[in-house]
C-alpha positions as CSV (number, residue, x, y, z in Angstrom):
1,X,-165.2,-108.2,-65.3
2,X,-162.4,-109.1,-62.7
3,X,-163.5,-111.4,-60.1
4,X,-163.0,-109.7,-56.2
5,X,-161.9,-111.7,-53.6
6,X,-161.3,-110.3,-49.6
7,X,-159.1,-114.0,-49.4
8,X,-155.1,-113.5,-49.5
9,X,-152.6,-116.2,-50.8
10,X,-152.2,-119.4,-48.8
11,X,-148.3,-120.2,-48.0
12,X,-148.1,-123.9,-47.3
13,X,-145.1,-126.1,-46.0
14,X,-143.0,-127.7,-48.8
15,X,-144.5,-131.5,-50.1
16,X,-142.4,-134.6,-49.3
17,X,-142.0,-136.1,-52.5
18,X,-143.6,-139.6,-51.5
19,X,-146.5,-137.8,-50.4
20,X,-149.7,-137.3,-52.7
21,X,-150.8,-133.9,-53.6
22,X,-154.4,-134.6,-52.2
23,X,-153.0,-135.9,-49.2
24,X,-150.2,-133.1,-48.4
25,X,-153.3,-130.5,-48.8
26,X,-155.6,-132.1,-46.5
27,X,-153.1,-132.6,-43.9
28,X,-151.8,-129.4,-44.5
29,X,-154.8,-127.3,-44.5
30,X,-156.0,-129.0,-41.7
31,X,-152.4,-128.2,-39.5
32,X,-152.9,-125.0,-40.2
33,X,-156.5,-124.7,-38.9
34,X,-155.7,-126.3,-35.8
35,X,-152.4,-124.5,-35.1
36,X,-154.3,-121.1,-35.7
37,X,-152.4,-119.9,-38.3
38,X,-156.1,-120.2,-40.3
39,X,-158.6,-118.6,-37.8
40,X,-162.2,-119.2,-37.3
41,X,-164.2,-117.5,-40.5
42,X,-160.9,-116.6,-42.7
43,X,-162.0,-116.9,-46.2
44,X,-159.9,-119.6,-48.3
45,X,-158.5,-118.9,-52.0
46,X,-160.5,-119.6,-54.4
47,X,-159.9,-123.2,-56.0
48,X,-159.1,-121.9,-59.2
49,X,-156.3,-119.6,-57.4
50,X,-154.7,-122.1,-55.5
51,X,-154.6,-124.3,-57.9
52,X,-152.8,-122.2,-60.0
53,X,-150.7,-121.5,-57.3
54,X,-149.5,-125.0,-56.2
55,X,-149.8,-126.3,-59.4
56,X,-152.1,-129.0,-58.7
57,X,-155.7,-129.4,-60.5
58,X,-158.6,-128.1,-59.8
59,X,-160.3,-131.3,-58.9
60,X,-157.5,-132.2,-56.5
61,X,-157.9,-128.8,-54.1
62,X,-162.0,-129.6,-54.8
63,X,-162.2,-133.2,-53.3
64,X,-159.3,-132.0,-50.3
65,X,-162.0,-128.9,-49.3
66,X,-165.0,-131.6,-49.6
67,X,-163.3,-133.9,-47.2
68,X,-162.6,-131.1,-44.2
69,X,-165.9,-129.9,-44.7
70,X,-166.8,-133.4,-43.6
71,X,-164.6,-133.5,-40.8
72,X,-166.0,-129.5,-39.9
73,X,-163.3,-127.9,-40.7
74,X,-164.3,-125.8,-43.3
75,X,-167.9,-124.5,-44.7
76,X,-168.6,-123.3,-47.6
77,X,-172.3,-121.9,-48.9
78,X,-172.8,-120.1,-52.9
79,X,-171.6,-117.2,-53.1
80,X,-169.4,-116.8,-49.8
81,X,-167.1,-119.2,-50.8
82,X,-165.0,-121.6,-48.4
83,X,-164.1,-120.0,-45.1
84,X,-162.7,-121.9,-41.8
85,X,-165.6,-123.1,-39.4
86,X,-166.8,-121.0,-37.0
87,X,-166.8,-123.6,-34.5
88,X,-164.8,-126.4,-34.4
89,X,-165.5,-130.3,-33.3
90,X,-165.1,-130.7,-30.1
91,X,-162.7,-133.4,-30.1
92,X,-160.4,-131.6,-32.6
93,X,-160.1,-128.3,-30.3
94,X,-158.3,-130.5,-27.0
95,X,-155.4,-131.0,-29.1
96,X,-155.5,-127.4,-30.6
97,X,-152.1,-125.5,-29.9
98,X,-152.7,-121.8,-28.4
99,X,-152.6,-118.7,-30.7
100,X,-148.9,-117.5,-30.8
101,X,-147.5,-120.3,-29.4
102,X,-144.2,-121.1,-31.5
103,X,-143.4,-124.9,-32.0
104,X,-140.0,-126.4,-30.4
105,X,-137.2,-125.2,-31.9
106,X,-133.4,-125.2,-30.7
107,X,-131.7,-121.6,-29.6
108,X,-130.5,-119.9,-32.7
109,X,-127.3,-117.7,-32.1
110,X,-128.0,-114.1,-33.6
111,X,-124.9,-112.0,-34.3
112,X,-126.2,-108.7,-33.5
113,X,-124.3,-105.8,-34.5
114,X,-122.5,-103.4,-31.7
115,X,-125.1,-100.6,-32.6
116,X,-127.9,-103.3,-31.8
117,X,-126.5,-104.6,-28.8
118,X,-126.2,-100.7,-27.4
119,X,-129.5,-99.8,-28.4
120,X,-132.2,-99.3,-25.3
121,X,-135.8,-98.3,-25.8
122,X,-137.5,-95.0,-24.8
123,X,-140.3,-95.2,-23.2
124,X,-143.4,-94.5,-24.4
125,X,-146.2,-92.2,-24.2
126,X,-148.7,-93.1,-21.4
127,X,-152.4,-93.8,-23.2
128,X,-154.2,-93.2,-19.6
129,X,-155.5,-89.9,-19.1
130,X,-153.5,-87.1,-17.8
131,X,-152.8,-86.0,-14.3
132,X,-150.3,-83.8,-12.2
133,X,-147.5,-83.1,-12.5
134,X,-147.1,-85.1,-16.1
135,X,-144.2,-83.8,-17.8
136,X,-143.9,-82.7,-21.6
137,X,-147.6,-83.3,-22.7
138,X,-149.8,-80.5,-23.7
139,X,-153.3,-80.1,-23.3
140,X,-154.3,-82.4,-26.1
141,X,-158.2,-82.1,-25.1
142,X,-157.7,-78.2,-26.2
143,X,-156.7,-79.2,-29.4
144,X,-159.2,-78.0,-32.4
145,X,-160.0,-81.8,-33.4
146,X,-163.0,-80.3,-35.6
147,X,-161.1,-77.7,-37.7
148,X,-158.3,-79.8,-38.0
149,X,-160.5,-82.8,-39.3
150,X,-162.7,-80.2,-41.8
151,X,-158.8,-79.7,-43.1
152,X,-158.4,-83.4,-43.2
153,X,-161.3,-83.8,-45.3
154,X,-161.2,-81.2,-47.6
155,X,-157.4,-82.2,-48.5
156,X,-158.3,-85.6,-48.8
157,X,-161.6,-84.6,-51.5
158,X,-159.1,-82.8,-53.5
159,X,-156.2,-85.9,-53.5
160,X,-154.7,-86.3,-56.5
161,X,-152.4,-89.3,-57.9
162,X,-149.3,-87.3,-56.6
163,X,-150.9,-86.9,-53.4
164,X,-150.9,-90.4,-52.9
165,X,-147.6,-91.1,-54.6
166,X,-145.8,-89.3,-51.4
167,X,-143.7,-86.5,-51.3
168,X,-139.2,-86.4,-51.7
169,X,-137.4,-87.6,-48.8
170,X,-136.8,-83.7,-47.7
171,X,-140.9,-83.2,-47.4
172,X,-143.7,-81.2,-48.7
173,X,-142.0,-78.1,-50.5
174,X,-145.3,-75.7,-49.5
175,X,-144.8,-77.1,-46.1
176,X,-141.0,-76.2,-46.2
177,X,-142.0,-72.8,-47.3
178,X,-144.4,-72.5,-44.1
179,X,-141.9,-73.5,-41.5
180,X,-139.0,-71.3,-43.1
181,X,-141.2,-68.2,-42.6
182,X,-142.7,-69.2,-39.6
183,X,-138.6,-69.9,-38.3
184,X,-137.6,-66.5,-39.3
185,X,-140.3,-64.5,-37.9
186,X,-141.0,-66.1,-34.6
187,X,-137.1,-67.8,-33.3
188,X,-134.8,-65.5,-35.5
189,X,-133.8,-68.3,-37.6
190,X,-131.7,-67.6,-40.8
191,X,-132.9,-70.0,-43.7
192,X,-134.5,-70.5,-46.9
193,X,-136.7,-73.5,-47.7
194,X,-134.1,-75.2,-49.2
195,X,-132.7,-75.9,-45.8
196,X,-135.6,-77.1,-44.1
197,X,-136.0,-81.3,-43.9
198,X,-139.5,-82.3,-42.8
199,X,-139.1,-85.2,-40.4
200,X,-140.9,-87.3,-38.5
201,X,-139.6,-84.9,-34.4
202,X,-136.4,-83.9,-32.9
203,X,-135.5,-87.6,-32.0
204,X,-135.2,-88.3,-36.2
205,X,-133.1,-85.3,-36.3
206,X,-130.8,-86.2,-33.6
207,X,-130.5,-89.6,-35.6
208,X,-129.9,-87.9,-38.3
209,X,-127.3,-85.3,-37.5
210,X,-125.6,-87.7,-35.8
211,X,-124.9,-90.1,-38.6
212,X,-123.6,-87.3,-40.3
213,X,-120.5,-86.7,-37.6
214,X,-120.4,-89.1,-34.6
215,X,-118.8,-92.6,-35.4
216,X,-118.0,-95.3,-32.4
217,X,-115.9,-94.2,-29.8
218,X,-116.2,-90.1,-30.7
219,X,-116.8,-88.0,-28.2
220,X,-120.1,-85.8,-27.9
221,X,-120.3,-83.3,-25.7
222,X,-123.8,-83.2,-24.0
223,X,-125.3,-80.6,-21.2
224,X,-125.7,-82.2,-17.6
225,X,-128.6,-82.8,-16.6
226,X,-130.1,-83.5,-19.9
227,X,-132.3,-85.1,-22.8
228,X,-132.4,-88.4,-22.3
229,X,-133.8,-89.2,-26.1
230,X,-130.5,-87.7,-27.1
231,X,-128.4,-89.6,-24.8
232,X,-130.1,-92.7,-26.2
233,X,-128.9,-91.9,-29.4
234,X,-125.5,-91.0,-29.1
235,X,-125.0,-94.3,-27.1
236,X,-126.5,-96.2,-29.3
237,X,-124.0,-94.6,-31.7
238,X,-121.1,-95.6,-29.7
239,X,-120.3,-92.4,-29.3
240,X,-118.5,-91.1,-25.8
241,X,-120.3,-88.6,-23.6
242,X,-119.1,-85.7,-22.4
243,X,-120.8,-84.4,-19.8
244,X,-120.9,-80.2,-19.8
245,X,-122.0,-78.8,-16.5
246,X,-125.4,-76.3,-16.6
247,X,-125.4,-73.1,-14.2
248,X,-127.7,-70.5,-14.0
249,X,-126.4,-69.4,-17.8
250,X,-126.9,-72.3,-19.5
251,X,-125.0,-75.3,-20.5
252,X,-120.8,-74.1,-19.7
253,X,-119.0,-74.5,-23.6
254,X,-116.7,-77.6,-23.9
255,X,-113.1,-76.9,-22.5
256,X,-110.2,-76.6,-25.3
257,X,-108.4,-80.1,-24.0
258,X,-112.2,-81.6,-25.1
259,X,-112.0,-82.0,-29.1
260,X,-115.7,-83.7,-29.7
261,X,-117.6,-84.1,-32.9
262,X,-121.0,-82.9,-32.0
263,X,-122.2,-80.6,-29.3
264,X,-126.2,-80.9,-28.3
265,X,-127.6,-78.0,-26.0
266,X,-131.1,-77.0,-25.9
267,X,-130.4,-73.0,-25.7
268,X,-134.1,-71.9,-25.2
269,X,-135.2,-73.6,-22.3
270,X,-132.7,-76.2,-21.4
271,X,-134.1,-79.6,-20.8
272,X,-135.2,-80.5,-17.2
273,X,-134.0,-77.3,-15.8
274,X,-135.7,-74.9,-17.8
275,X,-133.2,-71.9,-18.0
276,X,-132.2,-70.0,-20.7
277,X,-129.0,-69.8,-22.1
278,X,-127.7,-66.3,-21.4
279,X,-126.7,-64.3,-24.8
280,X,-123.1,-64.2,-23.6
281,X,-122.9,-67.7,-23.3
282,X,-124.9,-68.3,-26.6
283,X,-121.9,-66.2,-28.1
284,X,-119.3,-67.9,-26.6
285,X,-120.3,-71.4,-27.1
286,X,-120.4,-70.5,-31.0
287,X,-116.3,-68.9,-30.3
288,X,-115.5,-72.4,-28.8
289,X,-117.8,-74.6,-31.5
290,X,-116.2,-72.2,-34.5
291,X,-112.5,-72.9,-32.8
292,X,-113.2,-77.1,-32.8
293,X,-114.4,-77.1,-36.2
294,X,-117.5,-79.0,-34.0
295,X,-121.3,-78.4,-35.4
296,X,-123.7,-77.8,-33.0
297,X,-127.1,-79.6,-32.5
298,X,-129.7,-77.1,-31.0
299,X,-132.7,-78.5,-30.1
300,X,-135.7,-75.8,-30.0
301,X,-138.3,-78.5,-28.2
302,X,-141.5,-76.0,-26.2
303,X,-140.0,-72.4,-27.3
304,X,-143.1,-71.6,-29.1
305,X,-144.7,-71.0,-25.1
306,X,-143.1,-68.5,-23.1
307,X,-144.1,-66.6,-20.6
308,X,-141.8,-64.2,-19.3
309,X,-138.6,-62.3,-19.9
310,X,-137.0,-60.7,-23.4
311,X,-136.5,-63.7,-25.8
312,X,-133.9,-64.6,-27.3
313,X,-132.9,-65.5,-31.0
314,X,-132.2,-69.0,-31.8
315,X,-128.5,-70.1,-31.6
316,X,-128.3,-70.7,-35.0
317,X,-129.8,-67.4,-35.9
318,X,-126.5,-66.2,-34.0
319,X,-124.2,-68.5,-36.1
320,X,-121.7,-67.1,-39.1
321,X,-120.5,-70.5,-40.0
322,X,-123.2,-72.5,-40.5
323,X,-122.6,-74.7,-37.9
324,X,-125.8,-74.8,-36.3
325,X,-128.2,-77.8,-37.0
326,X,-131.8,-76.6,-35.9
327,X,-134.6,-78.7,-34.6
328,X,-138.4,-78.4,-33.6
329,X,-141.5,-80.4,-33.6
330,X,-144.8,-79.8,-34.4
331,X,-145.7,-83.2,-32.1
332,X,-146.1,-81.3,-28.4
333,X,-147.1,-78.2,-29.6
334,X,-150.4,-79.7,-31.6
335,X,-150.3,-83.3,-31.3
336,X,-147.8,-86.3,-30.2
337,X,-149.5,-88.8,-32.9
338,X,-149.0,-86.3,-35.6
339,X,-145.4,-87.1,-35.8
340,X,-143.9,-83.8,-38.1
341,X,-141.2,-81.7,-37.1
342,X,-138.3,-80.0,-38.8
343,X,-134.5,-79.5,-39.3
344,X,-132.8,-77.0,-40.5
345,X,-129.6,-77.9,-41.8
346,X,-126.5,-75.3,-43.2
347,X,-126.8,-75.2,-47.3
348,X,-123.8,-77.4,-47.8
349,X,-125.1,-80.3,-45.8
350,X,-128.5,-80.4,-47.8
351,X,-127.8,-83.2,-49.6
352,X,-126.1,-85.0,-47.7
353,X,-129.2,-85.6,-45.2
354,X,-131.3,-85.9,-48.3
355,X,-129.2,-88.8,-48.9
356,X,-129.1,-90.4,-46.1
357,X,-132.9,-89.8,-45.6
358,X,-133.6,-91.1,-48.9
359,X,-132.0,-94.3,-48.2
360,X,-133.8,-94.7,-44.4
361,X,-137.0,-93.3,-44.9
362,X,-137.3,-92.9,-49.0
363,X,-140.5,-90.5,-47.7
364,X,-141.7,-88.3,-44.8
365,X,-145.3,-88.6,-43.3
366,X,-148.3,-88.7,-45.4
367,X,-148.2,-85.8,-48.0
368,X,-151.8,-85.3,-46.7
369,X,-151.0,-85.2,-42.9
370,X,-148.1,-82.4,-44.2
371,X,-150.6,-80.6,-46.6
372,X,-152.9,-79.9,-43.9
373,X,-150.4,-79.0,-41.6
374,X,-149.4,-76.0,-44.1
375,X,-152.8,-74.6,-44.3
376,X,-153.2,-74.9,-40.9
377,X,-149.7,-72.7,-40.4
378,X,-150.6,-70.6,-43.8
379,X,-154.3,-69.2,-42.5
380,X,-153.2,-69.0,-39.6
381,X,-154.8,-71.4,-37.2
382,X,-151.3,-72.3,-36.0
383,X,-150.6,-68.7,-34.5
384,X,-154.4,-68.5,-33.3
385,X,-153.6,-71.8,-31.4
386,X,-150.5,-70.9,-30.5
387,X,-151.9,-68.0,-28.4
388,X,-154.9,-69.6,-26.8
389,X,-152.1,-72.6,-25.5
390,X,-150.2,-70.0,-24.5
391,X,-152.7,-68.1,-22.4
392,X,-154.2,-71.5,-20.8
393,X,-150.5,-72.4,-19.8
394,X,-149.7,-69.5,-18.2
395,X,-152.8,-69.9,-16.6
396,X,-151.8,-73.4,-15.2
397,X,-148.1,-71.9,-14.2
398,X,-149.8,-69.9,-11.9
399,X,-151.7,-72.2,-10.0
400,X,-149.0,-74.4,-9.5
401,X,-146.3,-71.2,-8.8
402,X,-149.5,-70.2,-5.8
403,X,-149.6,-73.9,-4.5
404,X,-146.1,-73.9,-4.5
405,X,-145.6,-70.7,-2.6
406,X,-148.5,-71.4,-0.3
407,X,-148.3,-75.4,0.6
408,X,-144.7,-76.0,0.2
409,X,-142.6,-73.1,1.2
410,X,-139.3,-74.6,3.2
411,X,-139.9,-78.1,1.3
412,X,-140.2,-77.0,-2.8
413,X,-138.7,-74.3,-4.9
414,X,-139.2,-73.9,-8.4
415,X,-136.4,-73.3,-10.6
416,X,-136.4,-70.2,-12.6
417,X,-138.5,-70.5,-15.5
418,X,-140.0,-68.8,-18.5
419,X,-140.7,-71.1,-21.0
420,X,-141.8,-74.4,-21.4
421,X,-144.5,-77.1,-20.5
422,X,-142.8,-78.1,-17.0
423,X,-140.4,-76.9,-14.5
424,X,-138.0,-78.2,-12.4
425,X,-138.0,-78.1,-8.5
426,X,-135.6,-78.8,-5.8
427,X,-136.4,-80.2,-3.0
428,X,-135.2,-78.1,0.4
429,X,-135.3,-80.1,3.4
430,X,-132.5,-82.7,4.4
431,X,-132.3,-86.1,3.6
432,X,-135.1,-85.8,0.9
433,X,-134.9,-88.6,-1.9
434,X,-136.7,-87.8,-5.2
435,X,-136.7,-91.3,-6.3
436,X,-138.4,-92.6,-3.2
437,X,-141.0,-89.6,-3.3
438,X,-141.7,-90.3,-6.7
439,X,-143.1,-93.4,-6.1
440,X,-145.0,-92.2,-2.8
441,X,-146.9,-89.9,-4.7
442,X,-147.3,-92.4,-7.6
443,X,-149.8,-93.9,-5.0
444,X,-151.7,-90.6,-4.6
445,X,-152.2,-90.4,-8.8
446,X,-149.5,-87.8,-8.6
447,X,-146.9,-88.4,-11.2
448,X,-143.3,-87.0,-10.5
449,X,-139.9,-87.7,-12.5
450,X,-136.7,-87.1,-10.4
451,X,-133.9,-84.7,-12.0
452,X,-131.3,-87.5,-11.3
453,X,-132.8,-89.8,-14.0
454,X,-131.8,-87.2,-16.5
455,X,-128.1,-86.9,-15.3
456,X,-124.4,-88.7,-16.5
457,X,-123.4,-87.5,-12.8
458,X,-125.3,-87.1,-9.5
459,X,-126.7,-83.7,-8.9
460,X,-125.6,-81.7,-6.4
461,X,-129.2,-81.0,-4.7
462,X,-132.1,-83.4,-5.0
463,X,-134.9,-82.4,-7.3
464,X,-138.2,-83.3,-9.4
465,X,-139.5,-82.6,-13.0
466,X,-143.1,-81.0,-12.6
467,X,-145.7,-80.7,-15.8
468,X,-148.1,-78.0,-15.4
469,X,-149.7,-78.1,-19.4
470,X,-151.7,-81.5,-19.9
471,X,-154.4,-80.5,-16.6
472,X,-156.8,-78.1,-15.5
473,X,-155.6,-76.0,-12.2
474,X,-157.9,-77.8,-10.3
475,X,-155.8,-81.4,-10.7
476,X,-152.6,-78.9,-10.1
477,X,-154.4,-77.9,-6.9
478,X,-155.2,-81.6,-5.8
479,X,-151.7,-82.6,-6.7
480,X,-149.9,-79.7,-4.9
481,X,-152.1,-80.4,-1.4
482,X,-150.9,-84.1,-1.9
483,X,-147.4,-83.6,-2.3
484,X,-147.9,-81.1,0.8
485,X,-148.9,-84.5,2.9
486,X,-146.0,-86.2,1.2
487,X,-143.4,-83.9,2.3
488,X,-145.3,-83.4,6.1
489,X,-146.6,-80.2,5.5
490,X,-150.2,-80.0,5.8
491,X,-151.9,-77.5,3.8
492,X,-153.5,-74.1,6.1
């Protein structure tokens, strides 16, 4: 029967030749206890093992474990084998070096590449609980936690080897099959599975797309305010942004003196304003895309909740020429940890993402995590949820659309809106700084982003993004009455 072990492989520091094995191990070993590289109860390889591994005999490793169990390093009992000391001597632990502290070494000059050096972080999501006005969070505490883990658990009863072997770079072809249908029917969208690449959210599809068309120095031509995820990526890229102003049709198309490789617009409900691009607009955007031989990235992000008005059909289920790349997520509409989304690509790019994915990812999420997805979607929990979010966020809309119109008439208007999980306000009176009353209310557990953080170019009027999904009207009440103070004008 094979002997189990919960010890891992020792990696020890190169002998000097003019030192003796039984030596170089007790020094070593003991080194490596006091630097905390071996922590306090770690189990040791057996002596058989690391002898084997080192090369040495077996009586060697024996007498060099004998003589730091004398000093107290190391204890050892039948049957548990040898494990570092729990405690320590005394005297040994004053000249013990901290956890993670590195030893001296000199400055090491790193060539990073370009793409390195231009990267900046996004930030990430906040763990602390939820309060108004967060933007683009949902109501995660309305999320069926219990159905979804009865899914979980079922799946994972029924693994088999190829569950656990993963799935092709493109995803889950039953999933595929969901999200194709489920594209058609509810956005319009026109494509099979085949087209459909199961991805991690829209920033893996921005990364994506863009290695496909954007090199350094090529322009991109980006709406004004806008997302800053895909901002991130384009610089990163190298690429040159072109900033495309946003009226009360949408994002304005790219003039015919601007010849970029990519255009990114978020059609549905652009991103912080909120408005819709006009059907007008939608068609002449694809005119000027179709006369640049320039793709189109659309990102879908919140369509699935709207609240008023006629919707529209995706851009891309507008396109003829298949230069539409499509993109959603699964992340804010369920969960942000679940990390699935989609994009759909025109049939003649298919394998080109497949192999670029294949070579950055090799796989998509758990096969598991994407199998229970699809019967989620298939028996038709998604829709069922779907609805209830979208009743609760109306719900929420309201209260803050009343506070709004009651408490801060003359200092706040909303922007028009009819879709979404936040809004964007301007601010009325003069003089008013979104920046500075952003971190005034930050002290009243109010949380506000400004517009201008989202722009190439300063706005025109002050404003503030405001989420209305992630809390209860009641915290939207609180919030409004304090923002009220804020801006001098008490509540009635």
């Amino acid at each position: 029967m094979a002997r189990r072990t919960d010890s891992i492989a020792l990696v020890l520091p190169t002998r000097a030749p003019e030192e003796t094995a039984g030596r170089w191990l007790t020094r070593t070993l003991r080194a490596e206890v006091l630097e905390g590289r071996l922590r306090t109860g770690s189990r040791l390889p057996a002596t058989r093992d690391l002898a084997a591994q080192y090369g040495l005999s077996r009586g060697t490793i024996v007498n060099a474990f004998e003589e730091l169990k004398a000093e107290g390093y190391l204890q050892g009992a039948v049957g548990s084998g040898t494990r570092v000391s729990a405690v320590l001597p005394d005297d040994l632990l004053a000249v013990r070096v901290s956890p993670g502290t590195a030893p001296r070494q000199s400055p090491v000059l790193r060539r990073y590449t370009a793409t390195a050096r231009r990267a900046r972080p996004l930030g990430t999501l906040d763990p602390l609980p939820a309060r108004a006005f967060r933007a683009n969070q949902p109501a995660l505490d309305l999320f069926p936690t219990s159905l979804w883990a009865q899914l979980s658990a079922r799946r994972w009863r029924r693994a088999s080897v190829a569950d656990l072997l993963g799935t092709p770079a493109l995803g889950f072809a039953p999933l595929r099959e969901a999200v194709a249908d489920y594209l058609r029917q509810s956005r319009g969208v026109r494509c099979q599975a085949e087209q459909v690449v199961i991805v991690s959210g829209v920033q893996e599809s921005l990364a994506l797309t863009a290695q496909l068309f954007v090199e350094p120095g090529d322009a991109v031509a980006f709406e004004d305010p806008g997302y800053l995820g895909a901002r991130r990526v384009f610089e990163t890229l190298g690429a040159r942004l072109c900033p495309l102003s946003v009226d009360a049709e949408g994002m304005r198309p790219p003039s015919r003196r601007l010849a970029p490789r990519l255009i990114y617009c978020t059609p549905a409900h652009q991103f912080p304003l909120g408005l819709a691009m006009s059907l007008p607009r939608r068609l002449a955007l694809l005119a000027r895309a179709r006369s640049l031989a320039c793709p189109i990235f659309e990102d879908d992000y919140d369509s699935e909740y709207r609240y008023s008005g006629r919707p529209l059909p995706a851009l891309q289920g507008l396109d003829q020429h298949g230069l539409v790349y499509f993109a959603g997520s699964f992340n804010k509409v369920l969960f942000p940890s679940l990390r699935l989304g989609y994009l759909v690509v025109p049939p003649d790019a298919v394998d080109r993402v497949h192999a670029l994915r294949s070579v950055a990812v090799r796989q998509p999420t758990s096969l598991v995590e994407q199998a229970v997805l699809t019967e989620f979607i298939v028996a038709g929990h998604f829709g069922r949820h779907l609805r209830r979010m979208r009743e609760t966020y109306a719900q929420r809309l309201g209260a803050l659309q009343e506070g709004v119109r009651r408490q801060l008439a003359g200092a706040l208007e909303l922007s028009p809106f009819e879709a979404g999980l936040q809004t964007a306000a301007w601010l009325l009176q003069p003089g008013s700084d979104a920046r500075r009353l952003v971190h005034q209310a930050a002290a009243r557990r109010v949380e506000l982003e400004a517009l201008d953080d989202y722009a190439l170019r300063p706005l025109e009027r002050q404003g503030l993004l405001l989420g209305f999904a992630a809390v209860p009207e009641a915290e939207t009440r609180r919030a409004v009455r304090e923002l009220a103070r804020l801006l001098e004008r008490e509540p009635d």
